[in-house]
Legacy VTK file of the C-alpha trace (Angstrom):
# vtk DataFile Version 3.0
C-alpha trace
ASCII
DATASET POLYDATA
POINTS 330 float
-31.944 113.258 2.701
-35.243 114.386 1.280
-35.840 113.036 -2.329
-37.234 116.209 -4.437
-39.412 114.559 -7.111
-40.968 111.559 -7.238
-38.107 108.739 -7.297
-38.629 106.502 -10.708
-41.981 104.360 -10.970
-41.362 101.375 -7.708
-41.280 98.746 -9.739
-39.018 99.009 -13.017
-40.373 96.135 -14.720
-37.191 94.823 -17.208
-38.519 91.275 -18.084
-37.984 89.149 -20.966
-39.526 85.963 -21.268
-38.079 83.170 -23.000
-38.933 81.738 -26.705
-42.761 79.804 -26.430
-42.354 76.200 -27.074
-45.303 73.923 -28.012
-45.621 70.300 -28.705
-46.348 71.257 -32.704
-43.137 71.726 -34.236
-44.312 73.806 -36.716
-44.975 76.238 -33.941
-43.342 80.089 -34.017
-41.461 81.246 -31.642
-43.423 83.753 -29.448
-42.120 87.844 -29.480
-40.252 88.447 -26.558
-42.373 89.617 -23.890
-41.645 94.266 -23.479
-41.393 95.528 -20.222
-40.415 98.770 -18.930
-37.306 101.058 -18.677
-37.054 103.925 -16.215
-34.257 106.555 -16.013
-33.683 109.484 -13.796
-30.520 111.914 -13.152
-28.655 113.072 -10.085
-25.450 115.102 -9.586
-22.743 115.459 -7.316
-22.044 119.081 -7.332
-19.325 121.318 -8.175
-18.520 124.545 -6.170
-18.611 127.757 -7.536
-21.635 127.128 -9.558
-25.358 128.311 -8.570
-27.457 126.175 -11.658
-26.105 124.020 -14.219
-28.835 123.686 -16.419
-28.547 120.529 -18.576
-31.233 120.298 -21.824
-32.114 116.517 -22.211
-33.588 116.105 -26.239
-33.648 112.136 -25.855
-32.728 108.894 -24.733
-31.790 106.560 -26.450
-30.820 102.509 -25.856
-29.016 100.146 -28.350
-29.071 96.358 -27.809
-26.683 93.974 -28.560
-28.594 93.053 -31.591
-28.367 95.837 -33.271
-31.682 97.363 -32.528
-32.251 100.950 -31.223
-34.784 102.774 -28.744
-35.138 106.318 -28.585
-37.332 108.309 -26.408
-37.990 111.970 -26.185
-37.665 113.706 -22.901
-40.022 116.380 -22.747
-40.771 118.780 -20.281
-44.056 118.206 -18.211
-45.132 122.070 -18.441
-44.597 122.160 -22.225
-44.650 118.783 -24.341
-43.015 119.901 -26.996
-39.712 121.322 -25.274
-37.178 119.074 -24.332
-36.264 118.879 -20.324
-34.145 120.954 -19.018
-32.893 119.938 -15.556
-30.666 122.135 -13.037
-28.233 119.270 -11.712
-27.634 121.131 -8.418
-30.958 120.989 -7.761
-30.839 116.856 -7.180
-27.417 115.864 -5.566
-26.513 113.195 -3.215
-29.302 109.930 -3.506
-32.068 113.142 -4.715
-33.006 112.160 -8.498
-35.230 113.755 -11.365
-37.164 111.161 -13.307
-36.591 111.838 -16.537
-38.212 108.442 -18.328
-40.391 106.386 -16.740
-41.993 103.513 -17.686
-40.779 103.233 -21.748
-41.160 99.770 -23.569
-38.092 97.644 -23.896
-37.132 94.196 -23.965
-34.677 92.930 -21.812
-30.982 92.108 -22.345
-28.133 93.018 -23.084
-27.217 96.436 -24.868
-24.150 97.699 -26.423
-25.137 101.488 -25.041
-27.094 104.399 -23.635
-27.360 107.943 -25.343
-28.159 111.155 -24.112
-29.290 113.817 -26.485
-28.538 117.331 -25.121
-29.303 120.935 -26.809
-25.716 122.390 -26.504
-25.944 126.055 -25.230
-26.852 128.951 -27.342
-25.692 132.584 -26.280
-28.788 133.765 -28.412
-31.114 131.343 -26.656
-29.612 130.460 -23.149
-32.989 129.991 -21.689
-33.727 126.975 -23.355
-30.426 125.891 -24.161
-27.984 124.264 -21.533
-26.523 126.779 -19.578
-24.684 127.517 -16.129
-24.995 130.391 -13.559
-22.360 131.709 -12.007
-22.603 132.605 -7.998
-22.823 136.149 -9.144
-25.630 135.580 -11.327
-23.557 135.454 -14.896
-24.339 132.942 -17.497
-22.281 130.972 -19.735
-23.244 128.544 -22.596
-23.024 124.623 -21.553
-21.633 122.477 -24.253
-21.277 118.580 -24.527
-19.053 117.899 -27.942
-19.499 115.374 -30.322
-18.682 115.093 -34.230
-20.914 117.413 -36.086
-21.963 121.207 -35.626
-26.018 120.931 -35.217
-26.528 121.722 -31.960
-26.830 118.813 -30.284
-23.995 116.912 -27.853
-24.113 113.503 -26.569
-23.333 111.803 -24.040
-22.448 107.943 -24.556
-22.415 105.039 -21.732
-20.820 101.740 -22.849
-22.183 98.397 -21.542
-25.380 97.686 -19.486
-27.900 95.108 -18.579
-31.701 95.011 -18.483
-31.861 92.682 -15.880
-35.727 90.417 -15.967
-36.095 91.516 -12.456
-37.093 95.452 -11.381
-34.717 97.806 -12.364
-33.985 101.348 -11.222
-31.197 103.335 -13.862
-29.687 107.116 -12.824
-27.515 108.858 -14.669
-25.134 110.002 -12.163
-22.716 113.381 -13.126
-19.991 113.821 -10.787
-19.256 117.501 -12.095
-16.169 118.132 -10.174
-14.985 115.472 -12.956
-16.882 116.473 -15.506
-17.320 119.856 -15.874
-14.361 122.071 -17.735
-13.781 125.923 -18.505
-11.387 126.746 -21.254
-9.425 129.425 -20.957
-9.740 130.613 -23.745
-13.546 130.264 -24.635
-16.612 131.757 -22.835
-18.004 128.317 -22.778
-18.451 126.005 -20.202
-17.718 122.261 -21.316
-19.079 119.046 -19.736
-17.614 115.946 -20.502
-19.248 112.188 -20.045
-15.523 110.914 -18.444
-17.927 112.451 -15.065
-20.594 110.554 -16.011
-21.912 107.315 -14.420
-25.114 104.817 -15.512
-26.116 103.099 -12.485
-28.588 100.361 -11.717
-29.886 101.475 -8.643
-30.788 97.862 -7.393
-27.581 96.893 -7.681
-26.072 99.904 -6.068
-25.962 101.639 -2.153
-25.454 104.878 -0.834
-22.201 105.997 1.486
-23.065 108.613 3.406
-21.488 110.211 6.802
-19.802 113.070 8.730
-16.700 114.843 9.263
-15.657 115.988 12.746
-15.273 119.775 13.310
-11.938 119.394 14.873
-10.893 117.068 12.013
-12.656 120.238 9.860
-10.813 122.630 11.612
-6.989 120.886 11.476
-7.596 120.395 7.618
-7.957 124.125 7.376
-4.815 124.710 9.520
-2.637 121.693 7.707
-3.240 123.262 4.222
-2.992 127.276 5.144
-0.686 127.359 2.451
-3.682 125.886 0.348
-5.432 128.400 1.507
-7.908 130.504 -1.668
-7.608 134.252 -2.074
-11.325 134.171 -2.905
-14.122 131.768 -1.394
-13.430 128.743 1.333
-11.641 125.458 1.358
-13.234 122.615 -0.872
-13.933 120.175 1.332
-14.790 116.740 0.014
-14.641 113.291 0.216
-12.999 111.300 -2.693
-14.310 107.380 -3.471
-11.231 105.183 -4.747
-11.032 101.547 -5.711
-9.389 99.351 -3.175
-6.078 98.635 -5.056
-5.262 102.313 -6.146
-1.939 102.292 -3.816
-1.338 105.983 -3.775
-4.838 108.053 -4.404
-4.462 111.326 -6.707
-6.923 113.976 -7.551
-9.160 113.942 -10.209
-6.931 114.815 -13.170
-6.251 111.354 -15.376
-3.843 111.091 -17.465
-5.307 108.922 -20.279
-9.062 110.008 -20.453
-10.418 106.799 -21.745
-8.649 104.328 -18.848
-9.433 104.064 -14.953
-6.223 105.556 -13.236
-5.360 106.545 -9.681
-7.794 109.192 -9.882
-11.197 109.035 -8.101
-14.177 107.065 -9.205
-16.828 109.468 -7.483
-16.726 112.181 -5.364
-19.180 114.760 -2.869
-18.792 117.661 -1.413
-18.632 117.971 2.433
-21.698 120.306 3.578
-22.867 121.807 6.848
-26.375 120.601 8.139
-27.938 123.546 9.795
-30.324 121.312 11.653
-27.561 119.503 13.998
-24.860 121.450 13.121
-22.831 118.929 11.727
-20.648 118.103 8.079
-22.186 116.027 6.706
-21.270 114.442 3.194
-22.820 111.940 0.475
-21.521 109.284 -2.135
-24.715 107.658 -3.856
-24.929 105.049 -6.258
-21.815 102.890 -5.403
-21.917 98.867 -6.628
-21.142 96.725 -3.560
-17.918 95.821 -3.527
-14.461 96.744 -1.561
-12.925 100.542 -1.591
-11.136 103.813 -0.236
-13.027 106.684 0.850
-10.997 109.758 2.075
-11.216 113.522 3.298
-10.194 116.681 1.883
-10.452 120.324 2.357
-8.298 121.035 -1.039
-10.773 119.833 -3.949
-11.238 123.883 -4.438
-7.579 123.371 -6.594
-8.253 120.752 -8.014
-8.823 120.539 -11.770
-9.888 118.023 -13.843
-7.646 119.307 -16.884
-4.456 119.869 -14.893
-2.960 117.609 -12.364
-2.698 119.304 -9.018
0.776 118.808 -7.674
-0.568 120.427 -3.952
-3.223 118.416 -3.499
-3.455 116.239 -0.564
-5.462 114.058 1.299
-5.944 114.845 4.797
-7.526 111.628 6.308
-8.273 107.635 4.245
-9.940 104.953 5.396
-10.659 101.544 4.250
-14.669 100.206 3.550
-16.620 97.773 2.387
-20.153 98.374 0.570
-22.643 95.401 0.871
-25.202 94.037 -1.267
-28.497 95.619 -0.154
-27.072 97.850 2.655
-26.288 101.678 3.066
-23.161 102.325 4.791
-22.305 105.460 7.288
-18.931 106.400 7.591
-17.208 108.793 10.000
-14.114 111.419 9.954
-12.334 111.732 12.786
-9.110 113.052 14.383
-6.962 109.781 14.878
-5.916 109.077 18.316
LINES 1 331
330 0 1 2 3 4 5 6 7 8 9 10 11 12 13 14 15 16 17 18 19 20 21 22 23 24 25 26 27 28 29 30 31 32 33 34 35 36 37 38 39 40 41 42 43 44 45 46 47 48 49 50 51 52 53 54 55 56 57 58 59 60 61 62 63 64 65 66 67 68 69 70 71 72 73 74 75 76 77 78 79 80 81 82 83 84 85 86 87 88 89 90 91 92 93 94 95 96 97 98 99 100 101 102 103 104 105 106 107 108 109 110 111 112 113 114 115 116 117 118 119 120 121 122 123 124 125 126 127 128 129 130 131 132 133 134 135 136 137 138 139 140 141 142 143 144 145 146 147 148 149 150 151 152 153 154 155 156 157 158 159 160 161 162 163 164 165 166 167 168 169 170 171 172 173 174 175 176 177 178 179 180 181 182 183 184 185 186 187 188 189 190 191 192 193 194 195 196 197 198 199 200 201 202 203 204 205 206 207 208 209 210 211 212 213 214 215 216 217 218 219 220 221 222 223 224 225 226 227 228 229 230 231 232 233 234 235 236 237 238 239 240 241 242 243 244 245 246 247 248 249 250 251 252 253 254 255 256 257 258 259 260 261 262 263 264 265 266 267 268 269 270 271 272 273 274 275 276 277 278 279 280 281 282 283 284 285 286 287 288 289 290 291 292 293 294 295 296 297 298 299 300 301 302 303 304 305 306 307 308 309 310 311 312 313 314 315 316 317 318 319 320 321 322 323 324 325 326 327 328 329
């Protein structure tokens, strides 16, 4: 897959020396040495949607110590407006840089902070926003205490490592992503949301056979929409989940049965084949399965229908992309 902008600076220098030492004791310890911090975004999309346009105001980091560091993210046309980023328009491995290169010392740190401008019907072209398929627009909110504007999206836990580091912020929107009933607002929530070191991470990518494509389709007629096509995707699970669900958790804060990431199942016009993408994944033991019913699937409701048409067992490696393949069993 192509990468669409210029993947983070090569070498994400996160380095922190240790305290000088000298043979005079009366000697100060020396400031620990800054390096660098890099951070782009990538998505894996959600159907129905044609742009979700997310406003980025700042980053910001917060060490174990108690220190913060907070950079503005501002767009490279117009320096003093904050980012705004369509999400579909980098999915799979495809990333936006959205800092590169910002002074930090190393460590560890307590959490990561995005800033976003919350959506404004009166201003919806500079505000977060997402278009509809047929071309409608509706305000793009993330909540947080307070009524200024401005959401935020938290990530707990992280580690500037002293060798090169690589960070995305990953938004699985199938998870993530909510529309109220009752509101003309569209709502996206960090529970989709994933910080990932991307040296210490690997991409699973692979295909699904079109008779496997086809039987899916047949299986769940029932499943069948009234408007649109099947939602085919593939669902990443942890290796001990024992009986896989959709995305729907029951207790938002806590890992459940539910999937950890998911992609949607695409045709490639250029062999003619679907073709899918998980990106980011931490090596490490899992489930990966096939479905062509993630179109009922609802992160706010637990889908009673929804089924799993195919799961296999895999193993992601240090250092090592792995290809995976959906077939009709024998």
């Amino acid at each position: 897959m192509n990468i669409k902008t210029t993947l983070l600076s090569s070498a994400v220098l996160l380095a922190l020396a240790g305290c000088g030492s000298s043979s005079d004791d009366n000697s100060s310890p020396t400031e620990p040495q800054k390096s660098t911090f890099s951070l782009g975004v990538s998505d894996a999309p959600v159907n129905g949607l044609k742009a979700v346009n997310v406003v980025f105001n700042a980053i910001t980091l917060k060490a174990q110590g108690g220190e913060e560091f907070s950079f503005e993210t501002r767009s490279e046309n117009d320096n003093t407006m904050a980012q705004m980023v369509n999400l579909l328009d980098y999915t799979g491995s495809d990333i936006f840089a959205l800092l590169d290169d910002q002074a930090v010392p190393a460590g560890e740190y307590s959490w990561l902070r995005a800033d976003v401008i919350n959506g404004d019907s009166n201003n919806l072209t500079l505000t977060s926003h997402v278009v509809y398929e047929d071309d409608s627009i509706a305000p793009l909110i993330v909540k947080r205490k307070g009524n200024d504007g401005v959401g935020e999206i938290q990530l707990d836990g992280f580690t500037l490592n002293q060798t090169a580091n690589e960070f995305v912020l990953e938004f699985d929107l199938k998870k993530s992503l909510v529309d109220p009933q009752n509101s003309n607002e569209i709502f996206l929530k960090p529970r989709g949301v994933r910080l990932e070191n991307l040296a210490q991470s690997q991409n699973i990518s692979g295909t699904i056979s079109d008779s496997l494509y086809a039987n899916c389709e047949t299986d769940n007629v029932d499943l069948a929409p009234e408007i649109g096509d099947f939602g085919h995707a593939v669902y990443l699970y942890a290796a001990d989940v024992a009986e896989p669900t959709d995305i729907y958790q029951i207790n938002q804060q806590t890992a459940t049965d539910s999937p950890l990431a998911t992609a949607n199942v695409v045709l490639d016009e250029s062999d003619n084949q679907y073709k899918f993408e998980v990106a980011f994944i931490a090596p490490g033991d899992y489930q990966l399965a096939y479905t062509c019913a993630a179109h009922i699937d609802d992160a706010e409701i637990q889908d009673v229908e929804f089924n799993l048409q195919q799961i296999k067992t895999i193993s992601v490696a240090d250092g090592a992309d792995l290809s995976v393949n959906f077939t009709v069993s024998p």
